[in-house]
MMTF fields as JSON, N, C-alpha, C and O atoms, coordinates in Angstrom:
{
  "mmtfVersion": "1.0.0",
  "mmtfProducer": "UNKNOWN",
  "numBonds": 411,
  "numAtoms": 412,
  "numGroups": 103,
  "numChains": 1,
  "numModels": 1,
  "chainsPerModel": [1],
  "groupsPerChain": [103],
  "chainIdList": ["A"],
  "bondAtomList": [4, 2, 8, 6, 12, 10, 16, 14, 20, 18, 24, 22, 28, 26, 32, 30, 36, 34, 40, 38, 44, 42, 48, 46, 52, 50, 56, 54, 60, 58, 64, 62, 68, 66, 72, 70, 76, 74, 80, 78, 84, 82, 88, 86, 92, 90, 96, 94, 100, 98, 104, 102, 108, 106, 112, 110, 116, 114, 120, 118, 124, 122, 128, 126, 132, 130, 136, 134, 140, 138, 144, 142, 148, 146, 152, 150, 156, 154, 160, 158, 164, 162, 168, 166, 172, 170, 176, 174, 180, 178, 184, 182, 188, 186, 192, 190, 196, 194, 200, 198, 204, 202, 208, 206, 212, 210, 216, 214, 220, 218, 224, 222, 228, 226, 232, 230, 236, 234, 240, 238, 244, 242, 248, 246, 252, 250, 256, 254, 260, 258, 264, 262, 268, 266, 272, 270, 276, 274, 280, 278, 284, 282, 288, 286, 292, 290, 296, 294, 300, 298, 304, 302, 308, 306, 312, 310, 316, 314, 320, 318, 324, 322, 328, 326, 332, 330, 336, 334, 340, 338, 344, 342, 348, 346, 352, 350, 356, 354, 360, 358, 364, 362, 368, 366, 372, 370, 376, 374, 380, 378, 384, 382, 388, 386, 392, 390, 396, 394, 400, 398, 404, 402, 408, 406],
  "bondOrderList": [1, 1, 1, 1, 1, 1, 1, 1, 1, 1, 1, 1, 1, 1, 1, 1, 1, 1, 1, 1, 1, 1, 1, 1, 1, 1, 1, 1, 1, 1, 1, 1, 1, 1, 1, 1, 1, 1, 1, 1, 1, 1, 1, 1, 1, 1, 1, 1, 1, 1, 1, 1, 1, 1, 1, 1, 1, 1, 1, 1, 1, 1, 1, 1, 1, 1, 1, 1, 1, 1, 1, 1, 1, 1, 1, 1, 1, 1, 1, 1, 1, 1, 1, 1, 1, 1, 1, 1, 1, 1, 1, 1, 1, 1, 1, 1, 1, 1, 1, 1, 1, 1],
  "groupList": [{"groupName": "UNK", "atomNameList": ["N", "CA", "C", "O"], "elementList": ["N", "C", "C", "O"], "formalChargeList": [0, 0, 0, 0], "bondAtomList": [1, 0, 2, 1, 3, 2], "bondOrderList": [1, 1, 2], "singleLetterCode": "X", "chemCompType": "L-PEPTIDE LINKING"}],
  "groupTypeList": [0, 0, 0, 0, 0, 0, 0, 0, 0, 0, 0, 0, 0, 0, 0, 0, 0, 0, 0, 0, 0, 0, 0, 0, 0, 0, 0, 0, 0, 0, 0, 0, 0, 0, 0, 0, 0, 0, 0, 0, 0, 0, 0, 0, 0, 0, 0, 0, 0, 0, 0, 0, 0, 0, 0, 0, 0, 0, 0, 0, 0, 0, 0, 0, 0, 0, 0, 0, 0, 0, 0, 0, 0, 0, 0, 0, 0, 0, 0, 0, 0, 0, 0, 0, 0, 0, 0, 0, 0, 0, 0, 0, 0, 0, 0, 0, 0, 0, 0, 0, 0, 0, 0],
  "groupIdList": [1, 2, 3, 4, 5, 6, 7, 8, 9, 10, 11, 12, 13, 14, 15, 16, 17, 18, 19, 20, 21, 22, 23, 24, 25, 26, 27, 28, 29, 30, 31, 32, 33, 34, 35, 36, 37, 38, 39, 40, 41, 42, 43, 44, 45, 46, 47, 48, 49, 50, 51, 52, 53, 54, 55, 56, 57, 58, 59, 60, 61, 62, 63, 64, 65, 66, 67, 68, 69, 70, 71, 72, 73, 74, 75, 76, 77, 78, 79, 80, 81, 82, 83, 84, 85, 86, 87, 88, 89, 90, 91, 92, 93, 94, 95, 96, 97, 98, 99, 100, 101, 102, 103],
  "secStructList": [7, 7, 6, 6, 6, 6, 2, 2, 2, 2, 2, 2, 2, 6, 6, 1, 7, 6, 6, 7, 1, 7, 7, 2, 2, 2, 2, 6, 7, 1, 1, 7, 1, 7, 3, 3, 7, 1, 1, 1, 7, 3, 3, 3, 3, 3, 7, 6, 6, 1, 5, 3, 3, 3, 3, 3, 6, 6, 3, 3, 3, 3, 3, 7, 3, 3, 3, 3, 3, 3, 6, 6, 3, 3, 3, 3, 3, 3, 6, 6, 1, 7, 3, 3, 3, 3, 3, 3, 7, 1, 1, 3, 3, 3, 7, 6, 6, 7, 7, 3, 3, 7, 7],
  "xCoordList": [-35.841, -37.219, -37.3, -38.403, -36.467, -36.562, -36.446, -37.204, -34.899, -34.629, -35.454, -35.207, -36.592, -38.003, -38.927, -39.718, -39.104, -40.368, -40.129, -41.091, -38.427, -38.273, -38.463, -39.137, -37.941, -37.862, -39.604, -39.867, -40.291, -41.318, -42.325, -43.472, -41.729, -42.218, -41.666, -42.252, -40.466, -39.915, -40.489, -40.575, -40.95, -41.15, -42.754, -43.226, -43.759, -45.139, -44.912, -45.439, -44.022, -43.964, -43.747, -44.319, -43.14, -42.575, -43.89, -44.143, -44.455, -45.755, -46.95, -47.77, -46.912, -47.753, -47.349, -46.308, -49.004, -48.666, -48.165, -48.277, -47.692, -46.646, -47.229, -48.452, -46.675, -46.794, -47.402, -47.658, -47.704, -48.251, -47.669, -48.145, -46.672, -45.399, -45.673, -45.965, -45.741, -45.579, -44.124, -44.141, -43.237, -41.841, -41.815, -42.545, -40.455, -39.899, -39.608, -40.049, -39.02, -38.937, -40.455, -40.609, -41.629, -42.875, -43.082, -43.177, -43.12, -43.747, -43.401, -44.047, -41.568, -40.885, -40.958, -40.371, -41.744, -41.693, -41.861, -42.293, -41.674, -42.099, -43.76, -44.327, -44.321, -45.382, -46.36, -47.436, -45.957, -47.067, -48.091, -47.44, -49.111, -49.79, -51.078, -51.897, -51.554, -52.756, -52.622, -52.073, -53.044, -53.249, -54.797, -55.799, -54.873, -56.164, -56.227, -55.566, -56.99, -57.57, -57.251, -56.64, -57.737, -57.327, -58.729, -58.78, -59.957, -61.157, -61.667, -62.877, -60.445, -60.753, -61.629, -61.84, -62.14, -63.464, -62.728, -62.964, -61.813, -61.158, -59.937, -59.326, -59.755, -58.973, -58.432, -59.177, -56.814, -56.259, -55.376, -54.615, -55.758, -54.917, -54.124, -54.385, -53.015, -52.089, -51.016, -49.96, -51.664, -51.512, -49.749, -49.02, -49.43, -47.798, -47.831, -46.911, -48.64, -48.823, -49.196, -49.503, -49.21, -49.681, -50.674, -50.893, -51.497, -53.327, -53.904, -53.398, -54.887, -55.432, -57.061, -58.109, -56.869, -58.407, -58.858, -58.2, -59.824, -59.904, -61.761, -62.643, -61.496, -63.02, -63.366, -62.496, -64.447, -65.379, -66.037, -67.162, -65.782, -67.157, -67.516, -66.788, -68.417, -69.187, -68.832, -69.17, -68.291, -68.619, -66.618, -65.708, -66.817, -65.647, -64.618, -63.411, -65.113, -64.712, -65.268, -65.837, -64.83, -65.633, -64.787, -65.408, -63.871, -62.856, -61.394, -60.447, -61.99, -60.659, -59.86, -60.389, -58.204, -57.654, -56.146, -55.672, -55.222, -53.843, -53.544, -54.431, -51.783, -51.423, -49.72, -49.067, -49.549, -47.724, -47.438, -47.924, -45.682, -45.124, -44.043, -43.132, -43.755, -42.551, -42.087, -42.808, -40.752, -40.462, -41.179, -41.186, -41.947, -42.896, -44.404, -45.187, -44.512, -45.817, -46.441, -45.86, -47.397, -48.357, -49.698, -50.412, -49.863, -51.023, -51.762, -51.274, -52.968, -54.173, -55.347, -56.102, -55.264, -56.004, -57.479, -57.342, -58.836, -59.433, -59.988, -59.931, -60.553, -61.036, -62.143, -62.513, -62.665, -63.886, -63.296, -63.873, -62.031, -61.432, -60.937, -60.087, -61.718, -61.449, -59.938, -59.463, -59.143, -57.585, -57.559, -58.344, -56.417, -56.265, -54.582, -54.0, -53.853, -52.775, -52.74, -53.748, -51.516, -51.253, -49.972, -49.2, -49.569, -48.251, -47.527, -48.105, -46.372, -45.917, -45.66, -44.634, -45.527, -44.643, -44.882, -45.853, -43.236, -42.691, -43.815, -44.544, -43.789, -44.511, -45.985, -46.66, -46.562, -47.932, -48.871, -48.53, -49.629, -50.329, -51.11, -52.161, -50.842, -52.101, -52.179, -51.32, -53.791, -54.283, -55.952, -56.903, -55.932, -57.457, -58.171, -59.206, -57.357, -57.94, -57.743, -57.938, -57.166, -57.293, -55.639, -54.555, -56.086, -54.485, -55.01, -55.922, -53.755, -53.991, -52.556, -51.501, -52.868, -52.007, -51.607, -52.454, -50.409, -49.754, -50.803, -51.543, -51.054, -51.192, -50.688, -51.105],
  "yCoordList": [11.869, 11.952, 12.512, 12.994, 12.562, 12.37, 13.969, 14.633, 14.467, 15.282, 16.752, 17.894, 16.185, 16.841, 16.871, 17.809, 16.058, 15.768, 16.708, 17.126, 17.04, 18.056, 19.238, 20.127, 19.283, 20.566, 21.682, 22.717, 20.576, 21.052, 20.952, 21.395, 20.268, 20.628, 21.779, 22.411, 21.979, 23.259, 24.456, 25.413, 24.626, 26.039, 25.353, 26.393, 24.718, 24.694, 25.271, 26.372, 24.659, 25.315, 27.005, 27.766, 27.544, 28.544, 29.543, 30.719, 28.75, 29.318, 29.752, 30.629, 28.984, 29.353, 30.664, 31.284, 31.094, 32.197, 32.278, 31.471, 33.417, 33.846, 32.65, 32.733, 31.645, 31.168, 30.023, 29.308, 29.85, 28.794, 27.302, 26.27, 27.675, 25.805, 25.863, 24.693, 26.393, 26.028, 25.534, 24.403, 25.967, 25.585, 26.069, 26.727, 25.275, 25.209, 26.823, 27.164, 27.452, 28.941, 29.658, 30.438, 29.52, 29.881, 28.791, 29.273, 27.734, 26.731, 27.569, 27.98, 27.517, 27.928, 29.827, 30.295, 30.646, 31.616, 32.029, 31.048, 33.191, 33.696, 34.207, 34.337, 34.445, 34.97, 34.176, 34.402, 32.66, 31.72, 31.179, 31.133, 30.907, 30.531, 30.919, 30.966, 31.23, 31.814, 33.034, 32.893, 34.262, 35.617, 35.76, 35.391, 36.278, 36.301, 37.285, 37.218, 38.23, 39.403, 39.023, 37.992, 39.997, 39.667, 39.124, 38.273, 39.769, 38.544, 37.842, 37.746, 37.042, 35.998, 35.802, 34.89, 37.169, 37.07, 37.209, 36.402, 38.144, 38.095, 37.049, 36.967, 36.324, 34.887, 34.871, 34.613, 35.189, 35.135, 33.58, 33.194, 33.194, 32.01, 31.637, 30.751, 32.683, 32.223, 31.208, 30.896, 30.735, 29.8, 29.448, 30.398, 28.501, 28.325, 28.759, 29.537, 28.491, 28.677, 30.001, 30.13, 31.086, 31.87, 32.588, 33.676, 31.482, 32.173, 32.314, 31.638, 33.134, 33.032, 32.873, 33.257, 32.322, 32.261, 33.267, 33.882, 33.489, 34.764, 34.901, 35.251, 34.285, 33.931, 34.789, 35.094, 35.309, 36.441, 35.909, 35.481, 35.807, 35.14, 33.95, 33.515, 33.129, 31.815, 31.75, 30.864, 32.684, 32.558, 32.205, 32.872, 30.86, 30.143, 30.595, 30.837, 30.606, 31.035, 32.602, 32.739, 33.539, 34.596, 35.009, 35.373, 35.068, 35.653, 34.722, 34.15, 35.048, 33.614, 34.796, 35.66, 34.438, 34.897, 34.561, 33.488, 35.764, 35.22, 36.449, 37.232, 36.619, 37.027, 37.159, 36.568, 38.172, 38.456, 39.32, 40.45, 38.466, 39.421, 40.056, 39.335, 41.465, 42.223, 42.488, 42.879, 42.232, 42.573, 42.011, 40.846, 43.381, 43.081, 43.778, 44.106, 43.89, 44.236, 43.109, 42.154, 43.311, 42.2, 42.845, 43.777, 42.109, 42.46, 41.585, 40.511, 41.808, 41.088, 41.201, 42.148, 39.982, 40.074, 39.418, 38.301, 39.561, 38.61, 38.263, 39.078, 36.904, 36.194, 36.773, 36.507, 37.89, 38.92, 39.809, 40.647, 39.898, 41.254, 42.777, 43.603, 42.751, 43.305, 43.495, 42.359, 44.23, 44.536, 45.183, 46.063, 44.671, 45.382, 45.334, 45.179, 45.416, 45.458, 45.165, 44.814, 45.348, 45.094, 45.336, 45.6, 45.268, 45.606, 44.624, 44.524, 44.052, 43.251, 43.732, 43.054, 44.302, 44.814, 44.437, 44.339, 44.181, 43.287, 42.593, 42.83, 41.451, 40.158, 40.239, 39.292, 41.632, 41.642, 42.237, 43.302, 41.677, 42.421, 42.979, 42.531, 44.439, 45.802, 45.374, 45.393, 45.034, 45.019, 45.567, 45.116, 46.768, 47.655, 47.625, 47.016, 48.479, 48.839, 48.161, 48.646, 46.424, 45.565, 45.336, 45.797, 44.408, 43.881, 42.162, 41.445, 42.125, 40.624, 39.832, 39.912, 39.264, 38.243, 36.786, 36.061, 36.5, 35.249, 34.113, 34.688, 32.964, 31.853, 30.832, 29.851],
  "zCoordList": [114.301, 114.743, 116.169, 116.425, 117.081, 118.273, 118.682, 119.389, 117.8, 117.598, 117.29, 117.677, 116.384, 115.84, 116.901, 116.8, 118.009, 118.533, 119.939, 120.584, 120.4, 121.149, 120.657, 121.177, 119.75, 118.787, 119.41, 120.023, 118.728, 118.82, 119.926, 119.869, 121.033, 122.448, 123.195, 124.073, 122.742, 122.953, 122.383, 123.152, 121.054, 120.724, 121.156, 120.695, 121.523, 122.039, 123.205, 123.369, 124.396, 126.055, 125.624, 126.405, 124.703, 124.444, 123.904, 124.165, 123.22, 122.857, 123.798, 123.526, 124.962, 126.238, 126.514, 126.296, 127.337, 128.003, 129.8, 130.722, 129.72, 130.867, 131.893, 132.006, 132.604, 133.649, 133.707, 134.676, 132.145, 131.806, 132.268, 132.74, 131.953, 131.914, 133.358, 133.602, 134.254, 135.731, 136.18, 136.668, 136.135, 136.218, 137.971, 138.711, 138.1, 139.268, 139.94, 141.037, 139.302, 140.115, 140.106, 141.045, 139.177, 139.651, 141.045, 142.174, 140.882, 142.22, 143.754, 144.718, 143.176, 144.455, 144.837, 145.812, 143.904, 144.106, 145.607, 146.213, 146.517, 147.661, 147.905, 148.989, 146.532, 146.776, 146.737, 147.29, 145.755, 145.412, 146.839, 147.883, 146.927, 148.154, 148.618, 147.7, 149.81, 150.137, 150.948, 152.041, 150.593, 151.073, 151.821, 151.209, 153.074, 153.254, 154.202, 155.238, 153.932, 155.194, 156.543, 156.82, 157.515, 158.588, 159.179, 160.067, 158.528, 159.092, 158.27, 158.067, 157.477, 156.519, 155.381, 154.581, 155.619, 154.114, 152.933, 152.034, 152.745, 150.902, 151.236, 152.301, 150.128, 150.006, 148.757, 147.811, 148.498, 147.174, 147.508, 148.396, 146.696, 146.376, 144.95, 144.136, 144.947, 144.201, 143.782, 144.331, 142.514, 142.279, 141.661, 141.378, 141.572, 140.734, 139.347, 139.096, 138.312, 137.097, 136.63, 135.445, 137.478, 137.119, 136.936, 136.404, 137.683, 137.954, 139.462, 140.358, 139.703, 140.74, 141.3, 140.781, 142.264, 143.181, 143.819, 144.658, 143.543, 145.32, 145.14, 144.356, 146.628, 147.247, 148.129, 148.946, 148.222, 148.533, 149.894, 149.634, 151.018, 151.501, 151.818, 152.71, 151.447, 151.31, 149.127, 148.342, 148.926, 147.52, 146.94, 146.448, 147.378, 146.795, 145.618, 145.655, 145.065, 143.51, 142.618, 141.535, 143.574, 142.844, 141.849, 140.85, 141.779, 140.678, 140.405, 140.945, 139.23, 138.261, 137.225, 136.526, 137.438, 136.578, 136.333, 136.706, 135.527, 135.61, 136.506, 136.846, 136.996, 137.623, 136.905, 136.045, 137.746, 137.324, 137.797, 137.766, 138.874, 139.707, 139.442, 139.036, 139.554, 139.092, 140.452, 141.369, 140.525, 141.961, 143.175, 143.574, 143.818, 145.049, 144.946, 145.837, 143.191, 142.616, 141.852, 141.336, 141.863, 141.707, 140.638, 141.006, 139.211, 138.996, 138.539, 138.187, 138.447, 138.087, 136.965, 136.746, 136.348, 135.065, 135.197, 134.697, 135.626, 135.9, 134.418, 133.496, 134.287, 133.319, 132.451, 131.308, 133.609, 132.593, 132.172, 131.479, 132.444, 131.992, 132.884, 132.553, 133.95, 135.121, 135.353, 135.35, 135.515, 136.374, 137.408, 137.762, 138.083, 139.47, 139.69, 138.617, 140.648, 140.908, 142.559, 143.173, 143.145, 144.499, 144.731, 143.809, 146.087, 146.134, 147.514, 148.596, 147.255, 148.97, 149.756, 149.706, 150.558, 151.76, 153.045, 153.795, 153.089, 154.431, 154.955, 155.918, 153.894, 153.815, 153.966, 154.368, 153.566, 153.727, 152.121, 151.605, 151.718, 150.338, 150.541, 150.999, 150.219, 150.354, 148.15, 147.268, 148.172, 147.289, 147.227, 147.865, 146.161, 146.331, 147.616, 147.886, 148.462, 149.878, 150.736, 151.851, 150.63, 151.549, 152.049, 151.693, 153.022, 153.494, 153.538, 153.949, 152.821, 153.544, 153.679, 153.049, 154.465, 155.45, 154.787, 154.266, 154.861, 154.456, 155.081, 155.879, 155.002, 155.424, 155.289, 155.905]
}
């Protein structure tokens, strides 16, 4: 029984999508965290699991989505469907026109 009940928590985690399980090398990734302009108005907050925040403004929550990093590229799926991409360099994210800064 026991045997069965991993079984099949194993192929369920397996069944999630990309970044879903939230495992230890997403948590500990380099990129996971908060990205933010240099006058603080765009705010990515990448998350461990694979999704992100990014607040506009006064407008907290403007865009919800997943995320996935190749290397020191970065792209973006938002929840309406919208994509974008980004890129790291030497510790800074130029994403659609912007820069933003570690925090």
């Amino acid at each position: 029984m026991q045997k069965t009940l991993t079984t099949l928590m194993t192929v369920a985690m397996l069944a999630q999508p990309v970044g879903a399980a939230g495992t230890e090398a997403e948590a500990n990734h380099p990129y996971v965290g908060m990205w933010v302009t240099e006058d603080g108005r765009v705010r990515h907050e990448l998350l461990p699991n694979g999704r992100y925040v990014e607040a506009r403004g006064s407008r907290e929550r403007a865009y919800e989505g997943r995320y996935e990093v190749t290397g020191d590229h970065i792209e973006y799926w938002d929840d309406t469907g919208f994509t974008a991409d980004g890129d790291f360099i030497d510790g800074v994210l130029y994403h659609g026109g912007m820069v933003l800064f570690r925090r």
